[in-house]
Backbone as ProteinMPNN parsed JSONL, in Angstrom:
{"seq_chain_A": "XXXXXXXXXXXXXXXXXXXXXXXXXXXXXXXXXXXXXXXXXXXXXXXXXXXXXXXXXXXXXXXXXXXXXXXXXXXXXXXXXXXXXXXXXXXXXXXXXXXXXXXXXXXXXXXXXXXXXXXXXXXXXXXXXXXXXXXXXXXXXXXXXXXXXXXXXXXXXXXXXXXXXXXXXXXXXXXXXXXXXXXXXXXXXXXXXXXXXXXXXX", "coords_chain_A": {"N_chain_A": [[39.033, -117.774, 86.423], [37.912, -115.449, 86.595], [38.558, -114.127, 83.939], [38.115, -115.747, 82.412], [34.781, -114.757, 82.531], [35.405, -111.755, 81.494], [35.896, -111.767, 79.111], [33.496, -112.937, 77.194], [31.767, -110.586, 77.483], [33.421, -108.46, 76.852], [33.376, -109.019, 73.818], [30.853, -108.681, 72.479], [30.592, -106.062, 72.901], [32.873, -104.766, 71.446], [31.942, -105.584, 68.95], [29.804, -104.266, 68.66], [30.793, -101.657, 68.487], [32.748, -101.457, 66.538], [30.826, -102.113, 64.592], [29.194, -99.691, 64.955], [31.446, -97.569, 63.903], [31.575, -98.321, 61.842], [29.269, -97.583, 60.79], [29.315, -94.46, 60.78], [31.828, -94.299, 59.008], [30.37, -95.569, 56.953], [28.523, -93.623, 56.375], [30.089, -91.22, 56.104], [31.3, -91.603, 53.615], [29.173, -91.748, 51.566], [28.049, -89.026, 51.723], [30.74, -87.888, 51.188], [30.907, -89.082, 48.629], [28.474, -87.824, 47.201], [28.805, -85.288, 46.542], [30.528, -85.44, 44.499], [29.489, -86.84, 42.407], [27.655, -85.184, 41.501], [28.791, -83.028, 40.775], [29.275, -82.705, 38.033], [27.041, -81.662, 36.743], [26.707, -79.082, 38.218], [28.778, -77.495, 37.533], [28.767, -77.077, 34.657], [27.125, -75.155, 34.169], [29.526, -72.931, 34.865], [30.99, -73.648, 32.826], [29.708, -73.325, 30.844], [29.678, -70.233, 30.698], [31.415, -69.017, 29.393], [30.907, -69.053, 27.109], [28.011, -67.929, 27.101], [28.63, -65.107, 27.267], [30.276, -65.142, 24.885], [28.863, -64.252, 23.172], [27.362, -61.348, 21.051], [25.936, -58.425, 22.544], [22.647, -57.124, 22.587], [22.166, -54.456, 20.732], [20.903, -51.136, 22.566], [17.84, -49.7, 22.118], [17.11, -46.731, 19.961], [16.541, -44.316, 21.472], [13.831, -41.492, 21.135], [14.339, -38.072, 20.762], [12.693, -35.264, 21.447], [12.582, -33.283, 19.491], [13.039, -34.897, 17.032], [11.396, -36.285, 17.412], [9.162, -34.519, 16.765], [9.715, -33.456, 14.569], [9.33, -35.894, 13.053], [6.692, -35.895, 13.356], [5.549, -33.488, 11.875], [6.626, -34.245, 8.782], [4.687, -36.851, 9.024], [2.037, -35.091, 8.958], [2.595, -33.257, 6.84], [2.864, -35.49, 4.529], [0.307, -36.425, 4.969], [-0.815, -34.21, 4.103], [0.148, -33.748, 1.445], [-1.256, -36.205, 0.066], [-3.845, -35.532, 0.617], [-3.802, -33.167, -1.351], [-3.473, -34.465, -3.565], [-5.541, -35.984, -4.057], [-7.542, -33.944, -4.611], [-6.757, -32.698, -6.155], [-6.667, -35.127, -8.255], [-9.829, -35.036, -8.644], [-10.644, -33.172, -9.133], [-9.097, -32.863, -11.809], [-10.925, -35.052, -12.746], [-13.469, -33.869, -12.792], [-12.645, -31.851, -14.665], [-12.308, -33.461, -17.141], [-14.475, -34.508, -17.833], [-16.499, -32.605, -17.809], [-15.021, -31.099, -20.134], [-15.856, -32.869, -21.676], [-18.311, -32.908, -22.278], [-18.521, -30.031, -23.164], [-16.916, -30.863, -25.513], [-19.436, -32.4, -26.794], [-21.676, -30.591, -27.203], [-20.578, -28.321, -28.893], [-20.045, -30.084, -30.965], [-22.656, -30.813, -31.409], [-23.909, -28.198, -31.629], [-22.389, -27.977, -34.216], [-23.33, -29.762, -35.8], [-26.52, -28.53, -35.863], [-25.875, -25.818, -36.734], [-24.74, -26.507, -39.631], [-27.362, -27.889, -40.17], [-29.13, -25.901, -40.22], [-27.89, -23.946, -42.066], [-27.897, -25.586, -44.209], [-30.671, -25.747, -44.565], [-31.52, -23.105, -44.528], [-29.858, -22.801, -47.588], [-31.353, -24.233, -48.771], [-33.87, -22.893, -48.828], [-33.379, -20.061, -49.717], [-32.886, -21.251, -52.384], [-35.373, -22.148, -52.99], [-36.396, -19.296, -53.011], [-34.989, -17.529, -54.469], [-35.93, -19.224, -57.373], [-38.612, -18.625, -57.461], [-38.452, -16.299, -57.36], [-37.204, -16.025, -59.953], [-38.769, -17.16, -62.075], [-40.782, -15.43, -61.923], [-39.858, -13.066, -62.487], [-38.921, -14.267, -64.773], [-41.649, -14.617, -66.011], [-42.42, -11.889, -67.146], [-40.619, -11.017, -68.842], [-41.397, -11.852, -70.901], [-43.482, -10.656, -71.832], [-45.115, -7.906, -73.112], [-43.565, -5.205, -73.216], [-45.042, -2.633, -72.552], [-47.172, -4.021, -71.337], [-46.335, -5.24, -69.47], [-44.941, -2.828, -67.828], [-47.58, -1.664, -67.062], [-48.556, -3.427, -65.441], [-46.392, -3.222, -63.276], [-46.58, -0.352, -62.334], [-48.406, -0.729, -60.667], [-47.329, -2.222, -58.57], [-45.706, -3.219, -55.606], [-42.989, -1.346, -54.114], [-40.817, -3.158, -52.423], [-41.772, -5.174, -54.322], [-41.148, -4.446, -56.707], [-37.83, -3.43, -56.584], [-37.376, -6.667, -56.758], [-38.006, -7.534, -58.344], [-36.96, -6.271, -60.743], [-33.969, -6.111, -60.282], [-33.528, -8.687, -60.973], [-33.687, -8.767, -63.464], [-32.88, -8.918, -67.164], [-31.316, -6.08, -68.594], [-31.672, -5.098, -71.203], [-34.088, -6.116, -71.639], [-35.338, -5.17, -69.263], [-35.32, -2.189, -69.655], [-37.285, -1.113, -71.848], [-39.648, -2.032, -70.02], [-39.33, -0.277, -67.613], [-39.245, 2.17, -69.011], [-41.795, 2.356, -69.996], [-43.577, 2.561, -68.383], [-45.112, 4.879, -65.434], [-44.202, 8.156, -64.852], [-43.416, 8.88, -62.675], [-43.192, 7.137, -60.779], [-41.357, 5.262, -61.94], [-39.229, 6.76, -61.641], [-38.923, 6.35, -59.468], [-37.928, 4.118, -58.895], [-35.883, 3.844, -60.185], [-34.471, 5.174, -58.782], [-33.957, 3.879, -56.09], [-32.877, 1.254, -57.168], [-30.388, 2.185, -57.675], [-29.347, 2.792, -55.488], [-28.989, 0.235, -54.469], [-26.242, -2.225, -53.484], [-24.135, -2.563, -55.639], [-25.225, -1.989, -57.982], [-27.847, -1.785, -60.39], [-27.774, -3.772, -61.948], [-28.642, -6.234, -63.945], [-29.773, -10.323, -63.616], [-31.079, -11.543, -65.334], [-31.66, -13.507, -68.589]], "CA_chain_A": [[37.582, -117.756, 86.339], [37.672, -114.026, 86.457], [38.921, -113.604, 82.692], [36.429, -116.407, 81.179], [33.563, -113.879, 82.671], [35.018, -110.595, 81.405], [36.442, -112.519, 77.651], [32.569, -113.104, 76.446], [31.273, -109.57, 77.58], [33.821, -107.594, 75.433], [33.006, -109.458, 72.486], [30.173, -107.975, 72.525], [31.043, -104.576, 72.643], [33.436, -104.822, 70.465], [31.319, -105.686, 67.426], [28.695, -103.035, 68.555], [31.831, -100.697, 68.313], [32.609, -101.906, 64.955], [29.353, -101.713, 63.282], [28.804, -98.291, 64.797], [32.349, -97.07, 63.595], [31.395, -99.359, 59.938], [28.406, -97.157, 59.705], [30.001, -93.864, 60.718], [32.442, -94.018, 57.38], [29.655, -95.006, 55.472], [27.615, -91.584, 55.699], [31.262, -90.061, 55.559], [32.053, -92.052, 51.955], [28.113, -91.49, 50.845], [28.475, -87.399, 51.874], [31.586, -87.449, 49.946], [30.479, -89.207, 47.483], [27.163, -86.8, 46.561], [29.389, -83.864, 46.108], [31.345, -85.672, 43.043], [28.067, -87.397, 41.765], [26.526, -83.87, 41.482], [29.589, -82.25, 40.381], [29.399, -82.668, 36.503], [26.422, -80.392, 36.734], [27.363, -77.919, 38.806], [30.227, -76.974, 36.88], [28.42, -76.896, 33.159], [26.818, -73.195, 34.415], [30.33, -72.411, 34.92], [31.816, -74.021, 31.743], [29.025, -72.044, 29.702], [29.429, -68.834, 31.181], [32.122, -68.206, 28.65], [29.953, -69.126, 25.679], [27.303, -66.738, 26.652], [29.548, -64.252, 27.547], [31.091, -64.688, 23.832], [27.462, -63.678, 22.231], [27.212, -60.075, 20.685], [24.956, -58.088, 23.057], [21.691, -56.479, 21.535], [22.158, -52.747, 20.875], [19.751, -51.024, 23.056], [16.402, -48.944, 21.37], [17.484, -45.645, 20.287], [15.743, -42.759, 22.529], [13.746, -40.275, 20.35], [14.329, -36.841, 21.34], [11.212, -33.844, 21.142], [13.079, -32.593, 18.311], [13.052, -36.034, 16.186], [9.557, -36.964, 17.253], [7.879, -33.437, 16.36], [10.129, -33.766, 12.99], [8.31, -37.139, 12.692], [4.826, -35.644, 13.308], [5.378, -32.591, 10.885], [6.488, -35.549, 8.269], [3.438, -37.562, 8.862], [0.98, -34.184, 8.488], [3.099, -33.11, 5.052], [2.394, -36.372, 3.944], [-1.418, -36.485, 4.367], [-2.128, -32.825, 2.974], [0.291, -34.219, 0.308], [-2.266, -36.997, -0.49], [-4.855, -34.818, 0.408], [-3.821, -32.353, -2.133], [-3.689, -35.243, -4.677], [-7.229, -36.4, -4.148], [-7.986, -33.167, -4.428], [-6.136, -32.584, -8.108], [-7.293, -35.74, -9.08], [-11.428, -35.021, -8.245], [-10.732, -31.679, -10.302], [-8.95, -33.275, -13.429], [-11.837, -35.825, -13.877], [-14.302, -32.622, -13.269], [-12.33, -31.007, -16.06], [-12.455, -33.905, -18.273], [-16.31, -34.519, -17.38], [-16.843, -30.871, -18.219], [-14.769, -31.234, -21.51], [-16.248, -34.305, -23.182], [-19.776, -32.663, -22.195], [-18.154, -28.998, -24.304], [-17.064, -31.099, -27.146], [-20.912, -32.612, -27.684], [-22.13, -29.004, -27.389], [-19.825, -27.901, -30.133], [-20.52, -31.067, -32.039], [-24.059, -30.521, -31.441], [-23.649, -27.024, -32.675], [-22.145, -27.937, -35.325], [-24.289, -30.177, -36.489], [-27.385, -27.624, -36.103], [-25.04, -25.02, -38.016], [-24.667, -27.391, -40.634], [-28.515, -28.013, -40.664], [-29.486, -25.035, -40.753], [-27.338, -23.709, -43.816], [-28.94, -26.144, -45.344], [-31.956, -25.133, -44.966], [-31.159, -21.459, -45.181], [-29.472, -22.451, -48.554], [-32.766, -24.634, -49.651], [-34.818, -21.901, -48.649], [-32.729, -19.782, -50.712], [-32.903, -21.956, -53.765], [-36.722, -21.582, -53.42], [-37.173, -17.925, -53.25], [-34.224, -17.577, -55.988], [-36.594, -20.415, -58.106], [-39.89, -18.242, -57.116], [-38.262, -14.525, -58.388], [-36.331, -16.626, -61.593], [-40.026, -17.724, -62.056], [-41.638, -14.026, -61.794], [-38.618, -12.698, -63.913], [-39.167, -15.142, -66.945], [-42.65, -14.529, -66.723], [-42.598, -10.316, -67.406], [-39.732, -10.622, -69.471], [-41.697, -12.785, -72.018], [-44.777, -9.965, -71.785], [-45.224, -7.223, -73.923], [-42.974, -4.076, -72.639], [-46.388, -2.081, -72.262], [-48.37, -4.919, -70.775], [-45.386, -5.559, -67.69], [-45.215, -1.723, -67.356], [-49.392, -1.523, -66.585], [-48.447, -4.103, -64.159], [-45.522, -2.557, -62.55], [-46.759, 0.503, -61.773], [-49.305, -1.01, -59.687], [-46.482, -2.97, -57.741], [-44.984, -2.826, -54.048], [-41.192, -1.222, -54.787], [-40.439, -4.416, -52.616], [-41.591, -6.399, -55.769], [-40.418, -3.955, -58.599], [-36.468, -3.894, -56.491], [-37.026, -8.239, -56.495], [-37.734, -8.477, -60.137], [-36.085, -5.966, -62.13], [-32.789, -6.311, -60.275], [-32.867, -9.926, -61.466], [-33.897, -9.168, -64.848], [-32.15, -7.983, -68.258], [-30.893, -4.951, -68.697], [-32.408, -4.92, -72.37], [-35.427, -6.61, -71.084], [-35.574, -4.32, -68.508], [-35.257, -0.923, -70.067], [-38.589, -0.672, -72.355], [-40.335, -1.856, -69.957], [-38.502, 1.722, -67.39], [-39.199, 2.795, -70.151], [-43.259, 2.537, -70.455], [-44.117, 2.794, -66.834], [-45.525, 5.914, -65.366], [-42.501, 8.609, -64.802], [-43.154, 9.302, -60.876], [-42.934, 4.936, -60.365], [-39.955, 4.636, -63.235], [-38.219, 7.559, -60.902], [-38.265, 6.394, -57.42], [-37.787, 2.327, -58.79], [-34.679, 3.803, -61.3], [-33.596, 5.484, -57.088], [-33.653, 2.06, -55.42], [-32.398, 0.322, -57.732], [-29.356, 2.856, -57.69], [-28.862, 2.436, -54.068], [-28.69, -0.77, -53.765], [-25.132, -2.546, -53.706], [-23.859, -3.714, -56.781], [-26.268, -1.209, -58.444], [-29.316, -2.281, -60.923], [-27.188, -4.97, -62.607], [-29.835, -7.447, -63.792], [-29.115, -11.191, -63.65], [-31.816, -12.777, -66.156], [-31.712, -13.27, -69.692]], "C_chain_A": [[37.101, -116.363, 86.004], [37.549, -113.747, 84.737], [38.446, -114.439, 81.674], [35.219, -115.766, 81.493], [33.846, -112.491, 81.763], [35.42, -110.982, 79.536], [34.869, -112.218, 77.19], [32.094, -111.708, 76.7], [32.232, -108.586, 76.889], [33.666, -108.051, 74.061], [32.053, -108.391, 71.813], [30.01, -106.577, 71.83], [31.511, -104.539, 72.189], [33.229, -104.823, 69.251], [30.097, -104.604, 67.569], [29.702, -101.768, 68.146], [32.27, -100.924, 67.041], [31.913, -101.145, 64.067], [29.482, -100.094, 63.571], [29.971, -97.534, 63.851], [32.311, -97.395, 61.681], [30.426, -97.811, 59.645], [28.77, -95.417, 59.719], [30.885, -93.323, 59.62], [31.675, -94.247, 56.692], [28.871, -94.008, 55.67], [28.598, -91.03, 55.795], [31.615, -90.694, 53.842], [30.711, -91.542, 51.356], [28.09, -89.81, 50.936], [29.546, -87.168, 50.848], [31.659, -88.377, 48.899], [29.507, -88.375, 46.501], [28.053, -85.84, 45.911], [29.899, -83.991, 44.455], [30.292, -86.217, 42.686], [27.632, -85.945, 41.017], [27.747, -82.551, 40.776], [29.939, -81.947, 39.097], [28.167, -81.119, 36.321], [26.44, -78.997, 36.699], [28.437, -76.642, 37.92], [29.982, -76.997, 35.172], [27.965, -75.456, 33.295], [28.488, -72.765, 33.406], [31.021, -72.661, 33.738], [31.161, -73.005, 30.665], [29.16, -70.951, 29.946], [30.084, -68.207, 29.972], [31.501, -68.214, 27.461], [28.769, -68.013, 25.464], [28.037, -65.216, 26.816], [29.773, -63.699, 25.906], [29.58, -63.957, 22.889], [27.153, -62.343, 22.42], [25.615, -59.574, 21.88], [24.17, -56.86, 21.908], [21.723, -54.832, 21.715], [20.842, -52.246, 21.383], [18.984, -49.886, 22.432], [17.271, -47.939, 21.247], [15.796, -44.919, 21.033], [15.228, -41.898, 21.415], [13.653, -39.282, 21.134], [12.865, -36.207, 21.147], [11.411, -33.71, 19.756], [12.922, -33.595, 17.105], [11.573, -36.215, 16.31], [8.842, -35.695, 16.676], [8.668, -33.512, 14.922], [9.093, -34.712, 12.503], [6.793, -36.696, 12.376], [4.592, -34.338, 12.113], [5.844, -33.251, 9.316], [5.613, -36.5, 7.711], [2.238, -36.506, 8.069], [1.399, -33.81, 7.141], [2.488, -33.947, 4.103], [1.287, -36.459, 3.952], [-2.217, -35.385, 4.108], [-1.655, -33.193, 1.945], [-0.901, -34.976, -0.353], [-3.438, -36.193, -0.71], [-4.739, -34.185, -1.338], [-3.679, -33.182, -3.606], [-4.937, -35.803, -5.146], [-7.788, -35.869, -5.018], [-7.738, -32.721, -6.286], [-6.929, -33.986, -9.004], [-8.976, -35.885, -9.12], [-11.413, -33.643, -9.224], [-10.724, -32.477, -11.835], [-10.15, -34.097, -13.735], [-13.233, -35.014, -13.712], [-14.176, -32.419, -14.619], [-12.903, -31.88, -17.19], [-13.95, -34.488, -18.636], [-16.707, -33.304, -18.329], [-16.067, -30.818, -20.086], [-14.95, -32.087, -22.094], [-17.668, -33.373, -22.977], [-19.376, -31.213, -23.236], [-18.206, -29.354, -25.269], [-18.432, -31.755, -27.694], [-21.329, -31.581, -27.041], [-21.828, -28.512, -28.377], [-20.252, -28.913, -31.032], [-21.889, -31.088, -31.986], [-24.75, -29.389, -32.076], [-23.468, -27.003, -33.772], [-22.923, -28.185, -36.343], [-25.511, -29.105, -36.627], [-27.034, -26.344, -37.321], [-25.195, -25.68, -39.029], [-26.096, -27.524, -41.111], [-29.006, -26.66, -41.052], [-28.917, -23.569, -41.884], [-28.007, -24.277, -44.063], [-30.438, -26.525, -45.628], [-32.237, -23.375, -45.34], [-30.714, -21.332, -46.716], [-30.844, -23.296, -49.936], [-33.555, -23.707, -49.641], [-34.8, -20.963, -49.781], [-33.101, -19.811, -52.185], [-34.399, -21.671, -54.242], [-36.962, -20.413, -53.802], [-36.485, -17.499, -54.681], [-35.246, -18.327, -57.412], [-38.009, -19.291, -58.399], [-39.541, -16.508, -58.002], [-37.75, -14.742, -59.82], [-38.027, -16.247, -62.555], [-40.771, -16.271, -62.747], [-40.825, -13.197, -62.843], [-39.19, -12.884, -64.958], [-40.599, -14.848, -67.395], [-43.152, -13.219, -67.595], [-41.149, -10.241, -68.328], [-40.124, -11.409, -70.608], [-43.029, -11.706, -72.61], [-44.229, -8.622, -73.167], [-44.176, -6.009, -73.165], [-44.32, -3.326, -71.484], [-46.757, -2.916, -71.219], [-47.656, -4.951, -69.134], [-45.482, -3.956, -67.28], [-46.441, -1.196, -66.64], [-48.719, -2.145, -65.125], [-47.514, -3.977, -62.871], [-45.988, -1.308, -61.561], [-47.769, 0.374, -60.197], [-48.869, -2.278, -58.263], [-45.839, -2.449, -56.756], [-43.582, -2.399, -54.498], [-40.499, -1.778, -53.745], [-39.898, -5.567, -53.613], [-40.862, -6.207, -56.83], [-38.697, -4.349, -57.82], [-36.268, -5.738, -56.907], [-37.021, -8.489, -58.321], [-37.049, -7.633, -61.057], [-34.64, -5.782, -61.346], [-32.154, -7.923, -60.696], [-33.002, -9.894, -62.976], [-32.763, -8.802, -65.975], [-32.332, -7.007, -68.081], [-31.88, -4.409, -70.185], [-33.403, -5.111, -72.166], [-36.387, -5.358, -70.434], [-36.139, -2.687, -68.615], [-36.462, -0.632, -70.787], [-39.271, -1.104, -71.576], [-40.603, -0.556, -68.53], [-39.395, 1.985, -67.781], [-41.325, 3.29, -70.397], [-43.809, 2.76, -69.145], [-44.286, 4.349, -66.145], [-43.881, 6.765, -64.399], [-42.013, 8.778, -63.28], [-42.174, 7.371, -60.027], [-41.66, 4.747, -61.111], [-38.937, 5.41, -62.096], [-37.648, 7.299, -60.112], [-37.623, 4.74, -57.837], [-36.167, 2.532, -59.198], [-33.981, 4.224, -59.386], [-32.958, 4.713, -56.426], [-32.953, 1.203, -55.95], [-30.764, 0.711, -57.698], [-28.639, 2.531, -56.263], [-28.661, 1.245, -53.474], [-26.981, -1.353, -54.097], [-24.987, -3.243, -55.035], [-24.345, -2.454, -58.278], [-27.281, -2.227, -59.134], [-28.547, -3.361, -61.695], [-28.457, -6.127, -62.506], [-28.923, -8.689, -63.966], [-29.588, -11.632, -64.866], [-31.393, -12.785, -67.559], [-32.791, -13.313, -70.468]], "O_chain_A": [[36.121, -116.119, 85.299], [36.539, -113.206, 84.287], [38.331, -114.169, 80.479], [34.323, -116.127, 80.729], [32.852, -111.97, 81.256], [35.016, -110.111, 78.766], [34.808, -111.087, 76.708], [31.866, -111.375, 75.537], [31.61, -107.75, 76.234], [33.894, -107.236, 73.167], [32.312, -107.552, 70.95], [29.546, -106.167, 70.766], [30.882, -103.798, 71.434], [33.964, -104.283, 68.425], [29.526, -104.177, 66.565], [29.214, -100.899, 67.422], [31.798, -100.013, 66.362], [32.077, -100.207, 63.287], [29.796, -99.305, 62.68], [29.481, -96.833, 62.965], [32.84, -96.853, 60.711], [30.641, -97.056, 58.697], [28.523, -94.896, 58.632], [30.812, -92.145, 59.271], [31.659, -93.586, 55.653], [28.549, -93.489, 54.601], [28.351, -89.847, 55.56], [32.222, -89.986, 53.039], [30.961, -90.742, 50.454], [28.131, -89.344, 49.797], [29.396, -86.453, 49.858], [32.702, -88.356, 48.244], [29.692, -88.266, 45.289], [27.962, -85.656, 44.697], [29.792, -83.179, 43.536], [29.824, -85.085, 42.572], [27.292, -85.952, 39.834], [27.44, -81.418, 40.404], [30.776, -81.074, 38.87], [28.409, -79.979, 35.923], [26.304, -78.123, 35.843], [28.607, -75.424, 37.864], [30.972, -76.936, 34.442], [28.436, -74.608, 32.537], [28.703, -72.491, 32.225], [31.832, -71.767, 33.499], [31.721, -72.202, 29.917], [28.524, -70.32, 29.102], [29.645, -67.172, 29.471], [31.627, -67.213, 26.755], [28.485, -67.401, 24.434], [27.568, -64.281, 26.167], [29.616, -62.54, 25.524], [29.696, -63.143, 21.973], [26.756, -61.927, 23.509], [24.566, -60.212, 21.965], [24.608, -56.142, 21.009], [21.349, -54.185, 22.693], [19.785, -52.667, 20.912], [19.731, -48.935, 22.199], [18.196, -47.871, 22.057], [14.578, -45.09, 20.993], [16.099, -41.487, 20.648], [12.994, -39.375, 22.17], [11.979, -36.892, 20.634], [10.547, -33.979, 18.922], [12.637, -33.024, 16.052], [10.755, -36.272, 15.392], [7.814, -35.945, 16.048], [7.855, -33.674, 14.012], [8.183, -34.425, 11.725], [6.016, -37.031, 11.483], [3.513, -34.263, 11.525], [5.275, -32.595, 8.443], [5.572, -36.933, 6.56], [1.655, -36.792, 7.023], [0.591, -34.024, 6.237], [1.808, -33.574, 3.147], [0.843, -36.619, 2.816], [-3.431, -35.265, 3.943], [-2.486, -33.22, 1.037], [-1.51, -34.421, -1.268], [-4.006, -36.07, -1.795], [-5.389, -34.611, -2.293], [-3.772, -32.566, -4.668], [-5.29, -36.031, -6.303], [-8.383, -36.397, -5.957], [-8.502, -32.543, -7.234], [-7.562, -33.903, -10.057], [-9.406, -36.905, -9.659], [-12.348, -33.337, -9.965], [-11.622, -32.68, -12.651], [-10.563, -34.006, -14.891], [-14.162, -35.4, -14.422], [-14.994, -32.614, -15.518], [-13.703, -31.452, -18.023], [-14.313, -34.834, -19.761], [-17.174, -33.34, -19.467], [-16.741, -30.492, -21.063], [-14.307, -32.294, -23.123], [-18.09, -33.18, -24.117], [-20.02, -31.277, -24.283], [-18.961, -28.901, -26.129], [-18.633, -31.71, -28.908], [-21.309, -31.861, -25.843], [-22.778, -28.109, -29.047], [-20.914, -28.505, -31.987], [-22.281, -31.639, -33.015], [-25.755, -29.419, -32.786], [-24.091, -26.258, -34.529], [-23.238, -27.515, -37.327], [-25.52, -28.689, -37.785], [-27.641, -26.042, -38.348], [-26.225, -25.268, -39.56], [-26.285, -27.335, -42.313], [-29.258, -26.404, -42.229], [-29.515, -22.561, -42.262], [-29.101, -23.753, -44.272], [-31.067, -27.207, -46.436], [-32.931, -22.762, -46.152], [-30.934, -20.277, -47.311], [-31.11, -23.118, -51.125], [-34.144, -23.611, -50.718], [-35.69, -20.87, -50.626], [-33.462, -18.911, -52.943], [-34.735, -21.193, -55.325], [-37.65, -20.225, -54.805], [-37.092, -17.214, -55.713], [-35.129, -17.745, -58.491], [-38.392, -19.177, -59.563], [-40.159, -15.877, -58.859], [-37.819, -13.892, -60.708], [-38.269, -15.368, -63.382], [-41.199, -16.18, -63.898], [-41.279, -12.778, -63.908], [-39.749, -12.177, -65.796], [-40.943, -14.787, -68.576], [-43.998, -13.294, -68.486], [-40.665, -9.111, -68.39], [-39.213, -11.705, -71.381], [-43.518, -11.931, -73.718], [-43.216, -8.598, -73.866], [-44.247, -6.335, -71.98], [-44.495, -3.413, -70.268], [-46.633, -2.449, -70.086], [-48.194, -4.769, -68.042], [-46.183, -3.775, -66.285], [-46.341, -0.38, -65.724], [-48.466, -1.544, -64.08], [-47.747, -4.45, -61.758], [-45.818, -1.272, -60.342], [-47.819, 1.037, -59.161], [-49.56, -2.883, -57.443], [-45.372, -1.314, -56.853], [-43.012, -3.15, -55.289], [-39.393, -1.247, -53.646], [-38.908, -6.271, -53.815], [-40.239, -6.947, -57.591], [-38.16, -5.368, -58.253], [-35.17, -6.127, -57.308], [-36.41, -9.192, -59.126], [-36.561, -8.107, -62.083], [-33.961, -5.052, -62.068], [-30.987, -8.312, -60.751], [-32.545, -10.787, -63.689], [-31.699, -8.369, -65.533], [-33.34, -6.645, -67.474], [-32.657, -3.456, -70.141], [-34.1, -4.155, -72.507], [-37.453, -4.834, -70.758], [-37.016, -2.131, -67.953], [-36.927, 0.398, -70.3], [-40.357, -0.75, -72.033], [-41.69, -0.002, -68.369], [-40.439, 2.097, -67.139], [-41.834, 4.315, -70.851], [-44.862, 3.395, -69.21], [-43.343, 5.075, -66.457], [-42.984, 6.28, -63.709], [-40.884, 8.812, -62.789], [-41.277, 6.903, -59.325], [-40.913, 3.877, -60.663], [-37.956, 4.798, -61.675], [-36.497, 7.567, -59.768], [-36.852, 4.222, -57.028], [-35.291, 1.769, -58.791], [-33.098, 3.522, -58.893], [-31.758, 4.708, -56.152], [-32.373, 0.354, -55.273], [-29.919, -0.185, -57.691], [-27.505, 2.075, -56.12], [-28.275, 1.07, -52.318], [-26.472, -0.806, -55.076], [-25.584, -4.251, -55.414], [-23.712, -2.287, -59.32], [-27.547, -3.31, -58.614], [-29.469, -3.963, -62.244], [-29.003, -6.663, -61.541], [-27.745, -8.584, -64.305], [-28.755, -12.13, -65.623], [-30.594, -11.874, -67.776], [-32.704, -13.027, -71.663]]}, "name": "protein", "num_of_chains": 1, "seq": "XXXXXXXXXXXXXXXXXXXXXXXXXXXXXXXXXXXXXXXXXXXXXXXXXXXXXXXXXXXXXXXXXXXXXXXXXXXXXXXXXXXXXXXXXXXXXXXXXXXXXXXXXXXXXXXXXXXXXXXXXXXXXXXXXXXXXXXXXXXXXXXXXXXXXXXXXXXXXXXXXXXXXXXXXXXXXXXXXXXXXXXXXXXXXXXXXXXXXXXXXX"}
């Protein structure tokens, strides 16, 4: 009777001892299970390490010294009086060439005036030449006598203008009739001038 009372009360216990011991290995199989679950991961760091490892490292900045950087800065200043001093050449040359196109129309402006006025100096010329031809032809057509009257009573301005253009033959009777003080001083002038009394007219 004893051992049909204590038979159903270990049953019991027995399957509570069980289960507990069941669930016991499973959080020891799920624990060691995580570790290998999680272990592909883990271990890719470590697989790459050698890959970055194999990648060239970046050469680090060079350092400028005093000596390199004030090189640098005496460098930089060279270079912008250089420019400067190019500005500076090129603000001159287009002075210069400003200044020499404005010379050559001065000179060509000159010129031209030169040019005009020859030719009016040589029309002018042509007139007074035209005006003493004129005065010439008219006393060299006169009587000897008659131009002599009229001589004497002439500026020795007028007598040098017309009897150095006249004939020589022309010339001489009417010298020749003119009072001897006026024939004297005109025959003087006429001597002194360049060329001497050489008449032109005929």
């Amino acid at each position: 009777m004893l051992r049909r009372l204590s038979l159903p009360r270990l049953l019991p216990l027995t399957i509570i001892l069980m289960a507990a011991l069941l669930g016991v290995k499973s959080v020891a199989l799920v624990r060691a299970a995580a570790p290998a679950a999680s272990g592909a991961p883990v271990a890719a760091p470590a697989a790459a390490a050698p890959s970055q490892a194999a990648l060239p490292a970046c050469p680090p900045a060079p350092v400028e010294s005093p000596a390199e950087r004030q090189l640098l800065l005496d460098l930089h200043q060279r270079s912008a009086l250089i420019e400067q001093r190019a500005a500076a050449l090129d603000l001159r040359e287009s002075v210069l060439k400003a200044a020499e196109k404005e010379l050559a129309g001065r000179v060509a402006e000159l010129a031209s005036l030169q040019k005009k006025l020859a030719a009016e100096s040589a029309a002018q010329q042509q007139q007074n030449d035209a005006k003493w031809q004129a005065l010439v032809q008219l006393y060299q057509n006169m009587q000897p006598r008659s131009a002599a009257a009229i001589f004497d009573g002439l500026p020795m301005a007028v007598l040098l203008g017309v009897m150095r253009r006249m004939n020589e033959r022309k010339a001489a009777p009417i010298l020749a009739a003119m009072q001897p003080d006026k024939a004297r001083a005109l025959t003087a002038r006429l001597a002194a001038l360049p060329g001497g009394a050489g008449g032109g007219g005929t």
